[in-house]
N, CA, C and O of each residue as an XYZ file, in Angstrom:
320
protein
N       0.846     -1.182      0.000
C       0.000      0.000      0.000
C       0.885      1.236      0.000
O       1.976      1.163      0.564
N       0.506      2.360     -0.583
C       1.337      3.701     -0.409
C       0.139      4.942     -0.476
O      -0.794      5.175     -1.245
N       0.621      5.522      0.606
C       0.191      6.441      1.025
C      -0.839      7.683      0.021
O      -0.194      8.718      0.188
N      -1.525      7.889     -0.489
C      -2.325      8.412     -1.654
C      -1.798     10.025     -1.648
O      -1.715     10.720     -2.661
N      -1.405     10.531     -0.043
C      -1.296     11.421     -0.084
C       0.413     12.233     -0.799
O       0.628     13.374     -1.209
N       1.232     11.147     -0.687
C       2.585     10.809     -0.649
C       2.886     11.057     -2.694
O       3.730     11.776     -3.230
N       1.933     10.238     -3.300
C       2.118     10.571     -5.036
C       1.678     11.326     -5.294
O       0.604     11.806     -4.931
N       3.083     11.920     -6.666
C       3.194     12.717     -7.153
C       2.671     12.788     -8.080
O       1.831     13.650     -8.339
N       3.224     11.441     -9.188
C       2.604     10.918    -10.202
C       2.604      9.631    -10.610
O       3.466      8.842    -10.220
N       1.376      9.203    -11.657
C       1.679      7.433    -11.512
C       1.315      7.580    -13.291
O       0.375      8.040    -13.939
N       2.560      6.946    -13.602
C       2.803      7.279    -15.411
C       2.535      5.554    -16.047
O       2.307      4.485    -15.481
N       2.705      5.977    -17.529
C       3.291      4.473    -17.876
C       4.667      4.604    -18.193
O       5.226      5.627    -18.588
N       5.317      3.161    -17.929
C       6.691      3.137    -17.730
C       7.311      3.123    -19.690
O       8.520      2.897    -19.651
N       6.893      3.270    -21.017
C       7.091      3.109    -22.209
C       8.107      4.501    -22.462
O       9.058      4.414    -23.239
N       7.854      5.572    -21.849
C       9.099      6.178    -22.520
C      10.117      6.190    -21.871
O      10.190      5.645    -20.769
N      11.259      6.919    -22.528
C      12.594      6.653    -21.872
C      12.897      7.657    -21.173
O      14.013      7.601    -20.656
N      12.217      8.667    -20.952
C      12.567      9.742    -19.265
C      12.371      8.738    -18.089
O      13.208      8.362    -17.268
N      10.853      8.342    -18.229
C      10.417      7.243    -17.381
C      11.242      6.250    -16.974
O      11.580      6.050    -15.807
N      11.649      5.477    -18.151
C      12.835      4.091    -17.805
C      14.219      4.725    -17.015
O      14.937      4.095    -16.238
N      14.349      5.841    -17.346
C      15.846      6.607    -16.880
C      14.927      6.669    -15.300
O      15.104      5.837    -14.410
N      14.387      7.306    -15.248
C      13.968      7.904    -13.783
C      13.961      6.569    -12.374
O      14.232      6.748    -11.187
N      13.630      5.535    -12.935
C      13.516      3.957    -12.707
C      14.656      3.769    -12.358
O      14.819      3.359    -11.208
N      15.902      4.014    -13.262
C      17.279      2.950    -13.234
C      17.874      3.749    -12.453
O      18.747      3.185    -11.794
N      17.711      5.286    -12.174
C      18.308      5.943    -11.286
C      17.844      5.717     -9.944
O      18.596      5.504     -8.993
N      16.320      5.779     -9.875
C      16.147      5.087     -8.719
C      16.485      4.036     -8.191
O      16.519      4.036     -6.960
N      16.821      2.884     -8.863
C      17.009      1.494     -8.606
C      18.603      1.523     -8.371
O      19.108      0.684     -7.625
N      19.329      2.422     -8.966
C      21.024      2.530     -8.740
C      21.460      3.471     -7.295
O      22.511      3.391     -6.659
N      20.088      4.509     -6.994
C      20.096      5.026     -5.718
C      19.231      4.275     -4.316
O      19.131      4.976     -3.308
N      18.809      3.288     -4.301
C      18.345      1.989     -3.661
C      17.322      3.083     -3.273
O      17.310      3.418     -2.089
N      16.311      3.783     -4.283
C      14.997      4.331     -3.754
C      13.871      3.767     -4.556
O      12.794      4.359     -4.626
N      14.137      2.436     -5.267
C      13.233      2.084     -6.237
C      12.617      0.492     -5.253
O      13.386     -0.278     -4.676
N      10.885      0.323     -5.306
C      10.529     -0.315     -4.947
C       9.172     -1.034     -5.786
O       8.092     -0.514     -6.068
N       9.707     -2.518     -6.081
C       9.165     -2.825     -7.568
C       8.291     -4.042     -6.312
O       8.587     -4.885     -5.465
N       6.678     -3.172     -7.155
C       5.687     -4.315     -6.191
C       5.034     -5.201     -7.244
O       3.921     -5.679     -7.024
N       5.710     -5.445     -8.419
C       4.692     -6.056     -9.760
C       4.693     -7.672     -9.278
O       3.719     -8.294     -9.703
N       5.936     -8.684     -8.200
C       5.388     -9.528     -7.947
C       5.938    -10.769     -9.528
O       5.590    -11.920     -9.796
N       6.583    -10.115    -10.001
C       7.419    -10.861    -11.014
C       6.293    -10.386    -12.305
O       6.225    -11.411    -12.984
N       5.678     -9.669    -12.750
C       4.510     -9.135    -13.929
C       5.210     -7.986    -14.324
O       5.888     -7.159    -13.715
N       4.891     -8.134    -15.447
C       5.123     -6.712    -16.489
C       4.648     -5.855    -15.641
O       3.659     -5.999    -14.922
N       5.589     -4.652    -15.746
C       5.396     -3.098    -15.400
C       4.465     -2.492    -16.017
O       4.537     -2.514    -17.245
N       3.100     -1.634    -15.262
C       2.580     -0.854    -15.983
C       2.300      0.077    -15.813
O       1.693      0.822    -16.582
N       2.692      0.298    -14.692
C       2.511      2.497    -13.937
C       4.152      2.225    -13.089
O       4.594      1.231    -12.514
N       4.711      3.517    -13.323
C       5.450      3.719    -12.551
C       4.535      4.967    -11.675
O       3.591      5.640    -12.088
N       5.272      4.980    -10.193
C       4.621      5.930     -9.403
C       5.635      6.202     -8.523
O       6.283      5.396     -7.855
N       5.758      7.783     -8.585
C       6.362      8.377     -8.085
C       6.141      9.487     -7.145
O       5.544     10.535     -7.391
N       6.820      9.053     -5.787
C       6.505      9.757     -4.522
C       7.004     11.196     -4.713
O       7.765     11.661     -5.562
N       6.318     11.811     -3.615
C       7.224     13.303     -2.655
C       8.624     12.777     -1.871
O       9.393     13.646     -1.460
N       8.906     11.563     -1.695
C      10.241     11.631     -1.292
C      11.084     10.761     -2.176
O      12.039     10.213     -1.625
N      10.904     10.556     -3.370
C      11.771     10.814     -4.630
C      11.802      9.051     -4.967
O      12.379      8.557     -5.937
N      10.933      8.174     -3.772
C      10.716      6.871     -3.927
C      10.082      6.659     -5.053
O       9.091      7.363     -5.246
N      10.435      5.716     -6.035
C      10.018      5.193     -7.547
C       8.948      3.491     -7.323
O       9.436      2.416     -6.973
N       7.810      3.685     -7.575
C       7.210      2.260     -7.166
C       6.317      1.593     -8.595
O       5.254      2.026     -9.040
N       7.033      0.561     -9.055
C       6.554     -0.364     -9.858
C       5.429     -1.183     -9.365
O       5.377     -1.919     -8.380
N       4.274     -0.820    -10.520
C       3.222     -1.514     -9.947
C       2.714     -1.976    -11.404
O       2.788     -1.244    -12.391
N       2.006     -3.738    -11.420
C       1.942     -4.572    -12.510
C       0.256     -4.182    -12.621
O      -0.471     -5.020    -13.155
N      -0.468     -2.640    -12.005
C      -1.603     -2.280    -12.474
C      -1.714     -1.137    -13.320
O      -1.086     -0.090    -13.164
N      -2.669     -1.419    -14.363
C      -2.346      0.056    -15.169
C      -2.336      1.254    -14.364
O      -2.392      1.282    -13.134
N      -2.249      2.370    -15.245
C      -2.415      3.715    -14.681
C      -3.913      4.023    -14.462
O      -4.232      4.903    -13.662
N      -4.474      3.600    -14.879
C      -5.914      3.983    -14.931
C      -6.646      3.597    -13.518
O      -7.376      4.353    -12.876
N      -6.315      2.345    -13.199
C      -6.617      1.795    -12.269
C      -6.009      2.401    -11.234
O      -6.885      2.834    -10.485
N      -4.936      2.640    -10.834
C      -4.402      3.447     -9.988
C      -4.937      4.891     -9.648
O      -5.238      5.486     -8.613
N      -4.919      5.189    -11.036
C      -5.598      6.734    -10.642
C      -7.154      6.291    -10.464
O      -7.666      7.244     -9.875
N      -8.189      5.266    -10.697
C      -9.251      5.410     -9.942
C      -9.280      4.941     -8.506
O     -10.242      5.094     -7.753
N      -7.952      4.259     -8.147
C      -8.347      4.036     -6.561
C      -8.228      5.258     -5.886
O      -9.051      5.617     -5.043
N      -6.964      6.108     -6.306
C      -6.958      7.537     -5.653
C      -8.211      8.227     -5.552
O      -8.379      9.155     -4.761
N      -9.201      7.749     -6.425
C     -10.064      9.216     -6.508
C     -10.240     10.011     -7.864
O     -11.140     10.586     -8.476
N      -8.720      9.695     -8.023
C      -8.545     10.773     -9.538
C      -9.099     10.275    -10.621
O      -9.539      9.131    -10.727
N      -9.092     11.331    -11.669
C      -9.109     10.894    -13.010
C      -7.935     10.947    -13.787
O      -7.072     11.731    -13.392
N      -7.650     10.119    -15.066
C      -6.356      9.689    -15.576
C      -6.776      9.833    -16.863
O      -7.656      9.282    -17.525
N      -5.860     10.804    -17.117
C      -5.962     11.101    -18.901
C      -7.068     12.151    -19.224
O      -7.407     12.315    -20.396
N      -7.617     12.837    -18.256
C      -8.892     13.451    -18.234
C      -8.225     15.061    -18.408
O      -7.811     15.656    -17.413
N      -8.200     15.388    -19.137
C      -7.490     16.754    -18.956
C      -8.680     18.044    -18.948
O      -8.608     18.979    -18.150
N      -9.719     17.912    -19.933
C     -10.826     18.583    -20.566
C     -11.599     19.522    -19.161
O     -11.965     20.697    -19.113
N     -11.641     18.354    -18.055
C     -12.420     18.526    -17.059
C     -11.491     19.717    -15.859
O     -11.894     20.262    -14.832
N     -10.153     19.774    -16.549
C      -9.381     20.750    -15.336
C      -9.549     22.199    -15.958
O      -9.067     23.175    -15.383
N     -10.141     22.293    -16.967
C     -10.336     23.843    -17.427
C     -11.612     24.446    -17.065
O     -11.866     25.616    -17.350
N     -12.670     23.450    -16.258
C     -13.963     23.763    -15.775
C     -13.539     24.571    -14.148
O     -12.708     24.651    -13.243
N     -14.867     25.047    -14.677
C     -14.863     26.260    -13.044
C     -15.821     25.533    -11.893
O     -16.871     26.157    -11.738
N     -15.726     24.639    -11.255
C     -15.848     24.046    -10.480
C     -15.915     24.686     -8.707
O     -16.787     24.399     -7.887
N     -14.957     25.420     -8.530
C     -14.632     25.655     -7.109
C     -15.282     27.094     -7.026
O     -15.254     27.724     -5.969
């Protein structure tokens, strides 16, 4: 489990900023891979610079938070 309040962001791991951001974490022992031996499919990245591999999409992740994922349309509404 990680803290909902703690992410920053939870991406897919396909481009190569992403894969870099991973190997640096994993070469600075701040990378924590929960996929359980499964393909990678969100990387998620904390406020304290912790990198966490998780074998659930992004989508799914961002609906347990609460959030929406990929939804951009809805942040230009006047809401508040």
């Amino acid at each position: 489990m990680v803290s909902a309040e703690r992410i920053i962001a939870a991406v897919s791991p396909d481009s190569a900023p992403i894969k870099r951001i991973a190997q640096v974490a994993k070469e600075d022992k701040r990378l924590i891979d929960a996929t359980c031996g499964r393909k990678t499919k969100t990387v998620i990245i904390t406020d304290t610079d912790h990198v966490i591999l998780s074998a659930l999409p992004p989508e799914t992740v961002a609906s347990r938070l609460g959030g929406k994922s990929d939804d951009y349309s809805e942040e230009d509404t006047d809401d508040e």
